[in-house]
TIDONU-194578 format. One record per residue: residue number from 1; x negated, z, y of N, C-alpha, C in turn; chain. Coordinates in steps of 0.05 Angstrom, whole numbers, plus 5000, padded with zeros to 4 digits. Each point is the difference from the previous one (the first is absolute). Example, Ala and Ser with C-alpha at 12.3 -4.5 7.8 and 13.67 -1.06 7.14 Angstrom:
2
   seq    n.u    n.w    n.v   ca.u   ca.w   ca.v    c.u    c.w    c.v   mol
     1   4736   5156   4886   5018   5000   5024   4982   5000   5024     A
     2   5007   4986   5021   4984   5001   5024   5015   5014   5022     A
REM end
This chain:
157
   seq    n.u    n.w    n.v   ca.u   ca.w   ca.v    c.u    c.w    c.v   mol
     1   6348   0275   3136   4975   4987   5006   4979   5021   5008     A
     2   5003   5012   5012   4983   5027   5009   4993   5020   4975     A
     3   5020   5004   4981   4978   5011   4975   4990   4982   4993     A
     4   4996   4971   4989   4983   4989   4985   4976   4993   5015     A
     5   4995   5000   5034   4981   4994   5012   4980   5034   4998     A
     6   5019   5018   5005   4982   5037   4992   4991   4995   4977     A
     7   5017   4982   4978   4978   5005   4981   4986   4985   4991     A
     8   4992   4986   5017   4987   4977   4989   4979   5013   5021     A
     9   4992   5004   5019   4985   5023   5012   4985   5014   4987     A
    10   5017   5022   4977   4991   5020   4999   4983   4992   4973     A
    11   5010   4976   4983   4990   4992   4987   4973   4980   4993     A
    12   4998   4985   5030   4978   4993   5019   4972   5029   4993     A
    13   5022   5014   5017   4974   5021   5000   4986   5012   4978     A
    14   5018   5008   4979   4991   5013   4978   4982   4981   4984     A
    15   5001   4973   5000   4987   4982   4980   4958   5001   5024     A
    16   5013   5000   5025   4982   5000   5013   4972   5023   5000     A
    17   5019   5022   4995   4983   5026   5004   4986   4997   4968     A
    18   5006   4993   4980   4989   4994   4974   4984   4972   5000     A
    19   5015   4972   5003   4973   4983   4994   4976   4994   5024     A
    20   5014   5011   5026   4975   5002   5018   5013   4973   5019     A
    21   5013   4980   4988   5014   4981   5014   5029   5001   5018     A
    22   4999   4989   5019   5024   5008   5013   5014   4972   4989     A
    23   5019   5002   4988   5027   4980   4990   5013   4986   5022     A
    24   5007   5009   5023   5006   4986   5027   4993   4985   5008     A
    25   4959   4994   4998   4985   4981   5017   4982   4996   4976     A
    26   4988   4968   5004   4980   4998   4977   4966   5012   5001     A
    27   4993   5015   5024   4983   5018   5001   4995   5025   4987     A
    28   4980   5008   4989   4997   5021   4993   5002   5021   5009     A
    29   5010   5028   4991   4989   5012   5022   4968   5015   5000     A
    30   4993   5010   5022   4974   5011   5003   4989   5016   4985     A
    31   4964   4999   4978   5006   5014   4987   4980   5028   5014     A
    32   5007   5018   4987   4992   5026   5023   4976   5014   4978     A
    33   4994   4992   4978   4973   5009   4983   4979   4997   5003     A
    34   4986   5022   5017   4975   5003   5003   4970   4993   4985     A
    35   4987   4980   5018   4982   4997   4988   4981   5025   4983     A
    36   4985   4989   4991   4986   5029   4988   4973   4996   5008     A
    37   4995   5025   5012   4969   5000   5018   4980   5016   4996     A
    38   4976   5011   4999   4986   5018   4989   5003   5020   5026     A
    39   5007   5032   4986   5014   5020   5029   4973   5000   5010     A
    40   5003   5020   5024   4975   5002   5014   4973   5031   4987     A
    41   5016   5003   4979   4993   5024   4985   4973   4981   4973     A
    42   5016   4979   4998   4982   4981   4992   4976   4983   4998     A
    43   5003   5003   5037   4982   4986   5008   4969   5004   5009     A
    44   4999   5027   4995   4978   5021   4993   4984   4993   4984     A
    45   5016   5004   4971   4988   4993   4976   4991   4967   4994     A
    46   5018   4991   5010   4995   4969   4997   4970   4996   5014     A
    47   4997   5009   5020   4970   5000   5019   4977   5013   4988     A
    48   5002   5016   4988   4982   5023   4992   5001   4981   4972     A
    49   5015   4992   4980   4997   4987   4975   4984   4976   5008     A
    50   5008   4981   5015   4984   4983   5011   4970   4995   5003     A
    51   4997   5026   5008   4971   4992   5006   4978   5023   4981     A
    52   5016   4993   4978   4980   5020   4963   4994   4971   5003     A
    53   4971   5005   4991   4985   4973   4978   5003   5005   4983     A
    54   5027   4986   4982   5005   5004   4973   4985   4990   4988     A
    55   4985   4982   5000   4976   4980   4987   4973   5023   4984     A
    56   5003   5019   5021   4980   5028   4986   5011   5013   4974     A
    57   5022   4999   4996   5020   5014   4974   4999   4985   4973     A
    58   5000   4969   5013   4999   4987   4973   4977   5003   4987     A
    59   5002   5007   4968   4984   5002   4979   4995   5028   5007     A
    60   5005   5019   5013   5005   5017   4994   5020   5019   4980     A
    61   5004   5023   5006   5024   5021   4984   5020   5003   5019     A
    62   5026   4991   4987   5018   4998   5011   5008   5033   5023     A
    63   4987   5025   4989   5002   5029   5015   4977   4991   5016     A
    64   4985   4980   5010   4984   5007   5016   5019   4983   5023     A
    65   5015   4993   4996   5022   4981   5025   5019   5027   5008     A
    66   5009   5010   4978   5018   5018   5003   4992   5027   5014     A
    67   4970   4998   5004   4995   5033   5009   4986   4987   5027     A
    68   5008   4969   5007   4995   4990   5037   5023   5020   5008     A
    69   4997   5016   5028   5004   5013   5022   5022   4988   5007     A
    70   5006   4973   5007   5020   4986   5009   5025   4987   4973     A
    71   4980   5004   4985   5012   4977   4969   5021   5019   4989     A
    72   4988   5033   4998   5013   5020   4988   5027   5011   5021     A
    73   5003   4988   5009   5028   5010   5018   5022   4982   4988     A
    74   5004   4983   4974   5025   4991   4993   5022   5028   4994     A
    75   5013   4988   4997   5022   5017   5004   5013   5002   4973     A
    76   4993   4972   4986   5021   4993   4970   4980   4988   4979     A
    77   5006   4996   4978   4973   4973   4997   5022   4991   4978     A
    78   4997   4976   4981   5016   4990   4980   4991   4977   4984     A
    79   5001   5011   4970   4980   4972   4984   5024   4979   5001     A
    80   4989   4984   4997   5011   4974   5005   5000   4983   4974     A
    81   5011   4981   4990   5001   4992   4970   5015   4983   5004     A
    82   4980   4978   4979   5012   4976   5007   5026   4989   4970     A
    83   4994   4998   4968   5013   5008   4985   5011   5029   5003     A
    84   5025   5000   4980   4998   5034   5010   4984   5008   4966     A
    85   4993   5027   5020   4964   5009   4985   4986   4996   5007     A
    86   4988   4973   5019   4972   4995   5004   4993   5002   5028     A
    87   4981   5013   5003   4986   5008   5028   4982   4978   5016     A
    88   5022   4998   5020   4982   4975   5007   4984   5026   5020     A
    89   5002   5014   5025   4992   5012   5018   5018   5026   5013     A
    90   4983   5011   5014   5014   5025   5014   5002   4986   5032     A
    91   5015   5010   5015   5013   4999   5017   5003   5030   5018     A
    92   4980   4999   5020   5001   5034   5029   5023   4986   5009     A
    93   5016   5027   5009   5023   4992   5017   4997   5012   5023     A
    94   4996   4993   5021   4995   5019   5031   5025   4988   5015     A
    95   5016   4984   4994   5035   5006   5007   5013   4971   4979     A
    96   5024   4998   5016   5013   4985   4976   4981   4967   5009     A
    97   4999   4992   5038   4980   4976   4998   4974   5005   5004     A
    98   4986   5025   4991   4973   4990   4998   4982   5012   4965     A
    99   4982   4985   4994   5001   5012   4974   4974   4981   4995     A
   100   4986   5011   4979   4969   4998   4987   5006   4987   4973     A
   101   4991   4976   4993   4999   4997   4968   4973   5003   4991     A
   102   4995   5013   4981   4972   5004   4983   5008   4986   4975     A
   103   4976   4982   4996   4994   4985   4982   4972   5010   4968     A
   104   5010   4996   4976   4975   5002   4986   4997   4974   4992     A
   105   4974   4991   4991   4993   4978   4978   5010   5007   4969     A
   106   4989   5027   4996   4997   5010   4960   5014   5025   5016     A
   107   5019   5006   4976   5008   5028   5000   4984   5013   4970     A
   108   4978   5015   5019   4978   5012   4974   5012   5036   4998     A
   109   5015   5013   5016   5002   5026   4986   5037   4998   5015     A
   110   5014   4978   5007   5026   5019   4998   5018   4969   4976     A
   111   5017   5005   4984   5015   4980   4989   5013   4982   5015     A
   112   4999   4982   5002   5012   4979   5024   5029   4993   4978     A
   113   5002   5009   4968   5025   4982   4995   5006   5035   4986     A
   114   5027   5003   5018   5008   5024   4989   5037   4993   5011     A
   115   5012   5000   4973   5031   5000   5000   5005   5022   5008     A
   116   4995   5020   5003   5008   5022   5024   4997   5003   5022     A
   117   4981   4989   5006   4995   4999   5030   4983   5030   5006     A
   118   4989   5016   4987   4996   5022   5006   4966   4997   5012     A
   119   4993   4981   5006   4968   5004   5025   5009   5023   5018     A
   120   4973   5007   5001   4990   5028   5022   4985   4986   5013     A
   121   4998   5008   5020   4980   4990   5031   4977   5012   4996     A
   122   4997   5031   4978   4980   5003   4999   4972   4987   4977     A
   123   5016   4992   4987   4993   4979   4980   4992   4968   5019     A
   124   5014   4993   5015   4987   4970   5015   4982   5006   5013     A
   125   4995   5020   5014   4979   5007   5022   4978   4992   4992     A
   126   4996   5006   4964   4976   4995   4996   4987   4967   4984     A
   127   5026   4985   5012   4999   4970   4997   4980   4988   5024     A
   128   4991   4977   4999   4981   4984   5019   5018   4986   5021     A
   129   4996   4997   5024   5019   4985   5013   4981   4968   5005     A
   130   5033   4982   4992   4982   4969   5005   5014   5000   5018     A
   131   5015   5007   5017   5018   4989   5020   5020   5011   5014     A
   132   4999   5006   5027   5024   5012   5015   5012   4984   5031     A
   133   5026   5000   4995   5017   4988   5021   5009   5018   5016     A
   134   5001   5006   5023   5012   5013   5024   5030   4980   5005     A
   135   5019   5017   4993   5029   4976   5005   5010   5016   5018     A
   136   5019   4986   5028   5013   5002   5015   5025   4987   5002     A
   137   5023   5009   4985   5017   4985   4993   5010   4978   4985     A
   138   4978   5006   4980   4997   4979   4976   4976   4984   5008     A
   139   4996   5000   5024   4981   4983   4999   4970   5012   5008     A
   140   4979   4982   4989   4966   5009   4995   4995   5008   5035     A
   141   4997   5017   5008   4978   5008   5024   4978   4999   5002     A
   142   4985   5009   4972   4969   5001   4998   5006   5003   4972     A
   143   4970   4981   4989   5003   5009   4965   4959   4988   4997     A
   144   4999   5008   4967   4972   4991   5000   5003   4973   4985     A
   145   4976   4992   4999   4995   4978   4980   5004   5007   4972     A
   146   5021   4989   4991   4999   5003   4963   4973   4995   4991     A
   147   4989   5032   4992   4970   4994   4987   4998   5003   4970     A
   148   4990   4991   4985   4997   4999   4967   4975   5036   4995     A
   149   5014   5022   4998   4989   5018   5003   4987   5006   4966     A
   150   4981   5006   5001   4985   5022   4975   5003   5020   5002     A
   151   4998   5019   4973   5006   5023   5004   4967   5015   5003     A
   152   5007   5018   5022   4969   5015   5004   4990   5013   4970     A
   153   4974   4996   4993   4982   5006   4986   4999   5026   5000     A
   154   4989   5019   4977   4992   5023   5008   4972   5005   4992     A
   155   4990   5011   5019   4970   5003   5000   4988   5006   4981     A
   156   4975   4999   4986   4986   5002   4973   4981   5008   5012     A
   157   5002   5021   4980   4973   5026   5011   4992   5010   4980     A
REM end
């Protein structure tokens, strides 16, 4: 009787340490996975991103966002595609939860449908921005109004 109660124990435990449930009692046990929080290394940038009037960028050039003081400290950036090939937007990464989406209306000088995937950043820069989201964990912090942008004219002289 005493081995089949050890192992019914030990077998208790092993099922336990894997589904997270203790087999003994119909309670779970506790789960110990950390919420996910923006570090305090974060919270800098999150403040300082905050308070850009992104609203000044739109219908602008996408390098005129990129050469803001505060904007140019991403760390990563990444096009984003919604078929694969097609460019929906780029994406600043200033950590894994905080991050920039840049938006165009017309892609007039980079290919938005490329089965390689090979866009350059230096090629979008010189796209128009209709739209940018400040995300904090997936979710919007600050973003502008989706504006229906034209592309700037060039002067006639």
């Amino acid at each position: 009787m005493k081995k089949l109660t050890c192992l019914i124990i030990i077998t208790a435990a092993f099922i336990s340490s894997y589904s997270g449930v203790n087999p003994l009692s119909s309670a779970p046990l506790a789960d110990f996975r950390k919420k996910v929080t923006i570090k305090e290394t974060d919270s800098v940038s999150v403040k300082s991103l905050s308070k850009i009037d992104l609203n000044k960028y739109v219908g602008k050039k996408v390098s005129l966002l990129l050469n803001d003081r505060v904007i140019s400290k991403y760390k990563d950036y990444v096009f984003i595609q919604g078929k694969p090939g097609s460019l929906l937007y780029l994406t600043l990464e200033y950590s894994p939860h905080l991050y920039i989406e840049v938006y165009v209306n017309k892609f007039s000088h980079i290919k938005q449908f490329d089965i390689n995937m090979a866009w350059k950043l230096d090629t979008f820069k010189k796209e128009v921005i209709s739209e940018i989201r400040i995300k904090v964990d997936r979710r919007i912090l600050k973003d502008t109004n989706k504006i229906d942008v034209k592309e700037p004219r060039a002067a006639v002289g």
